[in-house]
N, C-alpha and C positions, 0 to 999 in steps of 0.2 A: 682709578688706581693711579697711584705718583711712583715717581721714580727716581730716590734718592742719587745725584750725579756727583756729589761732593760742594759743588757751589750751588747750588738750586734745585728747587724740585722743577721737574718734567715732567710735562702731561704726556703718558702713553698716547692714546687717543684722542681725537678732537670730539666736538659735542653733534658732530655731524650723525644722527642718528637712522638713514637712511639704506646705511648698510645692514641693518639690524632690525628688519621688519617682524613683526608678529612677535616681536622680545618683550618679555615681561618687566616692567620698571620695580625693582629692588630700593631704589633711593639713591642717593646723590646727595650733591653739593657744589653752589657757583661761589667761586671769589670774589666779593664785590671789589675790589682795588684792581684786582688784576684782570678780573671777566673770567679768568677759567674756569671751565666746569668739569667734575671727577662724577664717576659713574661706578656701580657695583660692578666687581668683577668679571660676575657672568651676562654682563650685558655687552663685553669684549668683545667676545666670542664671536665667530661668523657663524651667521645661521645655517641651522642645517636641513633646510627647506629647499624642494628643488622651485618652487616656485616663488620666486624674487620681484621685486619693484613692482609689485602690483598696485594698483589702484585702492585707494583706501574706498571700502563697500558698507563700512560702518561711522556714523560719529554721532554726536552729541546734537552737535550743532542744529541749528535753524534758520531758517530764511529770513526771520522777522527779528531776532533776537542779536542783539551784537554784546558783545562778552568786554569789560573791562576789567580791573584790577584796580583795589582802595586799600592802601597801609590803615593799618587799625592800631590801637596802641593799647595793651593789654591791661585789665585794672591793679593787678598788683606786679611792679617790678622785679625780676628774677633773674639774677647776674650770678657767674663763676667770679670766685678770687682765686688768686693763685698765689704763693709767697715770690716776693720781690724783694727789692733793696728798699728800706724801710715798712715794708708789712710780712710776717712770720703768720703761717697758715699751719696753726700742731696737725700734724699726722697720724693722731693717734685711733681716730674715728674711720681712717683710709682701709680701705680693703680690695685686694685682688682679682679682678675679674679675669674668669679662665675661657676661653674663645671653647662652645660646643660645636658639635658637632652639626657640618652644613649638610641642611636638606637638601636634597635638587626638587624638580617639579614632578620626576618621576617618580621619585619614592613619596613623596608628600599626596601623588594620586593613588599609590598603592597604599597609602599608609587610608586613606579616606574608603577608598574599594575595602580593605580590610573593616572597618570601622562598619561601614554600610555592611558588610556579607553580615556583620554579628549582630545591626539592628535586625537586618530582616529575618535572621535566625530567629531574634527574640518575636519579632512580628507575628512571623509564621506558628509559632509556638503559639502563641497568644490567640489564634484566630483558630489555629486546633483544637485549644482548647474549651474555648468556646465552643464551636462548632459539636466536639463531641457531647461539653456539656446539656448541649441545647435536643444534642439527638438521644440523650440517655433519658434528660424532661421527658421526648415525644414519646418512649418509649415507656419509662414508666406511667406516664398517664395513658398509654394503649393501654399496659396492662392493667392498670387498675380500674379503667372502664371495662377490659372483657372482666375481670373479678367481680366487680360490680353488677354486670350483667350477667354472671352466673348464679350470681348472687342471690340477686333478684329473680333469676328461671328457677334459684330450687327455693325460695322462696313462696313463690308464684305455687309450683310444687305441692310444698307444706300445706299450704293455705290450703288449696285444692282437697289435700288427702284429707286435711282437717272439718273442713266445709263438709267432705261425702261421709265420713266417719258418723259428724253430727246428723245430719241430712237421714243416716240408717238408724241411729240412735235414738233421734227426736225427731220423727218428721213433722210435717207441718203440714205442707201441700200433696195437694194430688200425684202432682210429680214424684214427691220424696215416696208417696208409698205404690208407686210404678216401678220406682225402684227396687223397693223390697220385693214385689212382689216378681219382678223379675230377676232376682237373685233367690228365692224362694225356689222358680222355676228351676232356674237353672242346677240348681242344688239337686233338687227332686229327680231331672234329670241324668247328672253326674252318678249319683246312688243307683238308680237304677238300671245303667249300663253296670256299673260294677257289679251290682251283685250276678245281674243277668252273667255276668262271662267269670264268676266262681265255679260256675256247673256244678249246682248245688240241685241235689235229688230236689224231687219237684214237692214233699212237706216245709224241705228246711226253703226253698225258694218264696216259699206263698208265706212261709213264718215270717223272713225277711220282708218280705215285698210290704205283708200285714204291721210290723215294727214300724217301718220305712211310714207307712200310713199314717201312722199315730204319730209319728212325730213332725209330720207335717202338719195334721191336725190342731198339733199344742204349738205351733210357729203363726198358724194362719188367727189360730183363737189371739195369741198376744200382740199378731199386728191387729186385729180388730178392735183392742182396746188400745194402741194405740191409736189408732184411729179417730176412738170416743173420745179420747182424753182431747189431739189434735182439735177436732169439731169445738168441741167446751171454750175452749184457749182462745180457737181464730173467733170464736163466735164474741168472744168476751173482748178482746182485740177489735172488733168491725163494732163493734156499740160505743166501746171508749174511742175509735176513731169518727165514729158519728156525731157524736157530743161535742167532740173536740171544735170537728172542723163548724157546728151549726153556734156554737158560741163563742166562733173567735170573730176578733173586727174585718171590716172591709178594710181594703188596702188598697192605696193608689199612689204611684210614683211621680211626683210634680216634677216640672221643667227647670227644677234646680237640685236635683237627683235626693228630695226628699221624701222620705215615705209618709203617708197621712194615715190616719187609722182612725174611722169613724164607726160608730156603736150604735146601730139601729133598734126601735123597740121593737122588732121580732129579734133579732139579734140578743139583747137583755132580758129578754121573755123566755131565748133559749138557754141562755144561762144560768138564769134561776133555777129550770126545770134540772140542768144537767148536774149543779149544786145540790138541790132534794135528793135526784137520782144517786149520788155518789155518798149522800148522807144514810140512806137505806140501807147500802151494801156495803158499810162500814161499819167491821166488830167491834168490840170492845166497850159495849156503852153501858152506861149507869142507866137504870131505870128511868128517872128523869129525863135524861137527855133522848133516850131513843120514843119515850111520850109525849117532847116538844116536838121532838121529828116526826111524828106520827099526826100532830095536830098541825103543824105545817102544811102537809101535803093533804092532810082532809079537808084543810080549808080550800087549797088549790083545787083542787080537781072537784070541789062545789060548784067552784061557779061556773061550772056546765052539768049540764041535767040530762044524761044520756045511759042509757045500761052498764057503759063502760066504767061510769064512774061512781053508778051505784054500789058495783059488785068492787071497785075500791073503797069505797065508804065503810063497808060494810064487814068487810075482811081486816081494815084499821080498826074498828069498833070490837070484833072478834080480837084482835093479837090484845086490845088494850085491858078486853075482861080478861084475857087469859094472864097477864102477866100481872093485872091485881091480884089475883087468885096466887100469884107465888111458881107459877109453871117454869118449867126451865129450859136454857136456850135448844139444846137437843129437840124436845119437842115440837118448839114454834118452826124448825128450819123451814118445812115445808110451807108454813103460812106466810111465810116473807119472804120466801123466794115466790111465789103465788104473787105477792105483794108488788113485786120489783117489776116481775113479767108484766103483771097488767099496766103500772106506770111509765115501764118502756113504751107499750105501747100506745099509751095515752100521750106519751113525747112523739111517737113518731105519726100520729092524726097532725094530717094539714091544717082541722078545724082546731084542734088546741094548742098550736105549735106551729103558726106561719112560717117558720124557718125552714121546716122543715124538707119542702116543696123543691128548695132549691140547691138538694145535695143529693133528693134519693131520683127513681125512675118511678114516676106515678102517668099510670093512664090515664088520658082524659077522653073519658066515656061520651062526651058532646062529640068528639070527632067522628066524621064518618068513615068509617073502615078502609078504605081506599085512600084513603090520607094519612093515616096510618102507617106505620112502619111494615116491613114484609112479612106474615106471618107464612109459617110450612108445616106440614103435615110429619109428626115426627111416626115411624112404621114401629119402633121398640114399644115406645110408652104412649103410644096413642095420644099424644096431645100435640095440639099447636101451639105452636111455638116460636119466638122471634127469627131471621136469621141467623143473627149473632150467635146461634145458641148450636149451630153445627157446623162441622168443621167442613171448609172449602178444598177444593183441592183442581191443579190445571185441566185431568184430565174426568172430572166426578161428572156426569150424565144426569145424577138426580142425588138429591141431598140424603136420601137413607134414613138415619137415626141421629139423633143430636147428640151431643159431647157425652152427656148423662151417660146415655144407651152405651153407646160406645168404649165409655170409659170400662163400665160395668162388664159390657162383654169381651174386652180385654181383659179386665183382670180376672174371670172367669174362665176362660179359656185360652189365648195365645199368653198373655203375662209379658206384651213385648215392655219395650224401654225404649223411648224416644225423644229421651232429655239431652243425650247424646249430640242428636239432630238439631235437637232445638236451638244447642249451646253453638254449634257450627254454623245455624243460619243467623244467629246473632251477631256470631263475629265476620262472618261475609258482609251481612250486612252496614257495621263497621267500619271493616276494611275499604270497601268501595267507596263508602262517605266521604272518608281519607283519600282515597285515591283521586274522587273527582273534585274536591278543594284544591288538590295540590295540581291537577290540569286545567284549574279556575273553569271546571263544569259546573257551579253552583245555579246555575239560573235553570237547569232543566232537573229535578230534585228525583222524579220520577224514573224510574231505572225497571230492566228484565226483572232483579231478582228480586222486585216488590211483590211479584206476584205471585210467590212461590210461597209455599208451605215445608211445615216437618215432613210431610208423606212424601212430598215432590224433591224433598235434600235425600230421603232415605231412598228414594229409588235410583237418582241419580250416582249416590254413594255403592248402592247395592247389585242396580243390576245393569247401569251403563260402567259404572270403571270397577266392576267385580270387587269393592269393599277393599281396594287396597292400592299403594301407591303406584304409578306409571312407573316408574323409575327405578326404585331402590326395593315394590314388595311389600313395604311395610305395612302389615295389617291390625294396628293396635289401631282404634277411632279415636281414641283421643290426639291424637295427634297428627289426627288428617287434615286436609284443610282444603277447600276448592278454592283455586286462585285463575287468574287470568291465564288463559293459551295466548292470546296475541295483547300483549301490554298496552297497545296502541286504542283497543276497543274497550268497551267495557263487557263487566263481567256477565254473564247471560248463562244457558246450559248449553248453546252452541258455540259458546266461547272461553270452557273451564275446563284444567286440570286437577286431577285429583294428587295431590302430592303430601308429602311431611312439611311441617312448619319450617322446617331448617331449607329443607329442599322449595319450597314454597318463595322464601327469603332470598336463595341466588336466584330462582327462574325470574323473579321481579326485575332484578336487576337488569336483565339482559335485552336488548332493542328490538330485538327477534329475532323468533325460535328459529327460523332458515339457514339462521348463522352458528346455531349450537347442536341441531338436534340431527340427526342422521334421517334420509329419505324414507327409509323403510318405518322409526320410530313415528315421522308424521303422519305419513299413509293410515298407521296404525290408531294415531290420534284422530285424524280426520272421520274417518269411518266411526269413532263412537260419538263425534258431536254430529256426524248426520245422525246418525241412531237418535240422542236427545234431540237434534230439529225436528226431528218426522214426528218423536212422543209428543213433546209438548207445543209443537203448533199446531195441534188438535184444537185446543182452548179458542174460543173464537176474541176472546180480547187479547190472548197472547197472539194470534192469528192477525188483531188489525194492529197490535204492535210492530209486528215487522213488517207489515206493509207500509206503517207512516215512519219506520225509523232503518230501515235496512234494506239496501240492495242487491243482488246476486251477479258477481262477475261471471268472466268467460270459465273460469275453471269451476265454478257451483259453489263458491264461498260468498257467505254472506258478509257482508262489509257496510259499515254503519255509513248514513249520509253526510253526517259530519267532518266523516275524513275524506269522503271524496272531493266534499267544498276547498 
């Protein structure tokens, strides 16, 4: 700052800048004629810092580095003029400059805090909304995964209802009409409590009871023929799957993930055969056409000279006068179905049909009986019989009667259903495949509940956890499930609860039951998996199962050797 005195300017202050530590530099200006130097106002000022002439703790500087100073001479020249006595400078382009308003440091840092509060305002807004955006995503893709997977459960549902619908509608399998015929039962039985508890004088009761009769009679007559009809179908099914699979090619996968398909002359020998075969039991043919077909296969089965294929010669010969003669198809059905049987069976001799050998199960009578597969004494039907051919079971002493027998005498008399069981040990079985992939148990494949059957899931269901859930009661079967009591082991009868699928799903989750289930609930579990140890380590292979896979601690629980390693 100057200080007009009337004869000269006066420098307020000298350039002595040491009384004016930690002051911010505004700008300036030095006189080069005179040397004076002028400083911004507020650099006047004494500081107002109680701590003075301190040692300077900051600079630029360096040890190595020494600082000079070079005039430079700018490339384009830029000078003020001003008017004088001989040069005139118009005024006309001049304009006013009006002094604003001075900042200090302090408002210039609240003016910056304000500026900053309204970025971070916008900031924070901006990362809210994000953030919510991102939790409203997580949220509707929860929900439309649980929609999806309800989705899918009434789906799953449909299918189900639809599958048992058809299954009563059209059976097919043995199964399907255990069904029936255990819903036949149960019918029979429901009617029968009822009328019994009309208290109907004892004519109109035996009237009822006699109605009741007949109409089980006209239920059992039309599963019978569904029955015939089923038999016809799978029989007609199991010839066209014979044919299939004895004239399709070999196949083999080379070490460049290509498939080969190679065509054997028993292979093309069965082809032909399966070609004739399907040309016989196809309608619609012109008299010509079904008399080349007929000469076809007379020629074929010449050239062999055996009974079998005399009496096809023979019965070709016979359709062929009959259809000169002008006879019509009605009549011949029976000679050509005649026709068909016997060249089936002429397809399924080893001697005319080398294919054949290596699709079906043929005896070979050179072996000596001890070499032989296991044959048993069935007590129903008096025959022997393979083993495969009666059902096993952990705790069975002697095989009894085979599937046949059995079957028959079930549906004769108890009418049970144990499709139910079946579908349950399927999905145990399942379930634990999954379970021990995902505890990388796959090197020991063999498991407890390999050894178990439908009879061995139905007693377990039935007379160890009383047919209904530990927990919640629930006694529909469909939707029972045995699952693991200690997650850590695998699944065995001495280490399963009977639960609901939903219940089944969180008990999985949990590390162990010690930590969820109440002392009194265990005690209660524990006593029914000793009850299944004591049934089923009868078995003497389930017997040497747990003596090469299982230990018994100090409290009498058995604990797999796995975990103890």
């Amino acid at each position: 700052m100057r200080k007009d005195t009337g004869e000269r300017w006066n420098s307020v202050i000298r350039s002595d800048l040491r009384n004016w530590k930690n002051k911010k530099y505004f700008g300036g200006y030095r006189v080069k004629k005179t040397g004076k130097e002028f400083f911004h106002a507020e650099a006047q000022t004494t500081t107002p810092q109680d701590i003075q002439n301190r040692g300077e703790r900051f600079h630029r500087d360096t040890q190595t580095v020494d600082t000079h100073n070079n005039r430079t001479q700018t490339v384009a020249e830029v000078g003020t003029q001003m008017t004088k006595s001989g040069c005139y400078v118009g005024k006309g382009k001049d304009y006013r400059i009006k002094v604003r308003k001075y900042t200090t440091a302090a408002q210039l840092h609240e003016t910056k805090m304000q500026c900053a509060t309204v970025i971070q305002c916008f900031f924070r807004k901006i990362q809210a909304e994000r953030k919510t955006r991102q939790l409203r995503l997580e949220r509707d893709l929860k929900l439309k995964a649980a929609k999806e997977k309800e989705q899918r459960r009434q789906n799953l549902i449909e299918k189900k209802r639809v599958m048992e619908n058809e299954r009563r509608l059209h059976p097919k399998t043995e199964k399907d009409f255990e069904i029936l015929y255990s819903g036949l039962e149960h019918w029979r039985t429901h009617e029968t409590n009822r009328i019994n508890k009309l208290k109907l004088i004892e004519p109109a009761r035996l009237a009822a009871l006699a109605d009741l009769l007949d109409q089980e009679s006209a239920l059992l007559q039309k599963i019978d023929k569904l029955k015939i009809d089923a038999t016809i179908e799978n029989r007609e099914k199991s010839i066209y799957k014979l044919l299939e699979k004895m004239s399709s090619p070999k196949k083999w996968l080379c070490r460049d993930n290509k498939l080969v398909q190679v065509d054997t002359p028993n292979i093309i020998r069965a082809r032909e055969l399966r070609d004739l075969y399907h040309a016989l039991n196809f309608p619609m043919l012109t008299v010509d056409e079904r008399l080349q077909i007929l000469l076809h296969v007379k020629f074929t089965v010449k050239e062999f000279d055996c009974n079998l294929t005399r009496d096809i010669v023979d019965l070709i010969d016979r359709e062929g006068d009959l259809i000169s003669r002008g006879r019509g198809e009605k009549s011949l059905e029976g000679l050509r179905k005649r026709i068909c049987n016997l060249f089936l069976q002429f397809i399924q001799t080893p001697e005319f049909n080398p294919e054949v050998t290596s699709h079906t199960k043929l005896l070979n009578i050179t072996d000596e009986p001890w070499k032989a597969a296991a044959v048993y004494y069935c007590r129903g039907c008096t025959k022997y019989k393979s083993s495969t051919e009666f059902y096993l079971s952990t705790t069975l002493k002697h095989l009894g009667k085979c599937k046949e027998c059995s079957l028959k005498e079930n549906l004769a008399i108890q009418k049970t259903d144990d499709s139910c069981y079946g579908t349950m040990l399927k999905q145990i079985r399942l379930q634990e495949s999954q379970k021990r992939k995902m505890l990388n148990k796959t090197e020991d494949t063999f498991h407890a509940m390999a050894l178990l059957q439908e009879s061995d899931i139905r007693y377990l269901v039935d007379i160890i956890w009383n047919k209904k859930s530990v927990i919640s009661g629930h006694r529909l079967i469909e939707d029972l499930i045995l699952t693991r009591w200690d997650i850590n082991q695998e699944l065995s009868p001495w280490n399963c609860i009977l639960l609901t699928k939903m219940e089944a799903a969180t008990h999985d989750c949990q590390k162990s039951p010690d930590a969820v289930y109440s002392i009194e609930f265990r005690n209660k579990v524990f006593h029914k998996l000793l009850l299944a140890r004591q049934h089923f380590g009868q078995l003497p292979s389930m017997a040497k199962y747990l003596s090469e896979h299982y230990l018994e601690n100090s409290e009498g629980r058995l604990v797999h050797k796995s975990i103890l390693k």
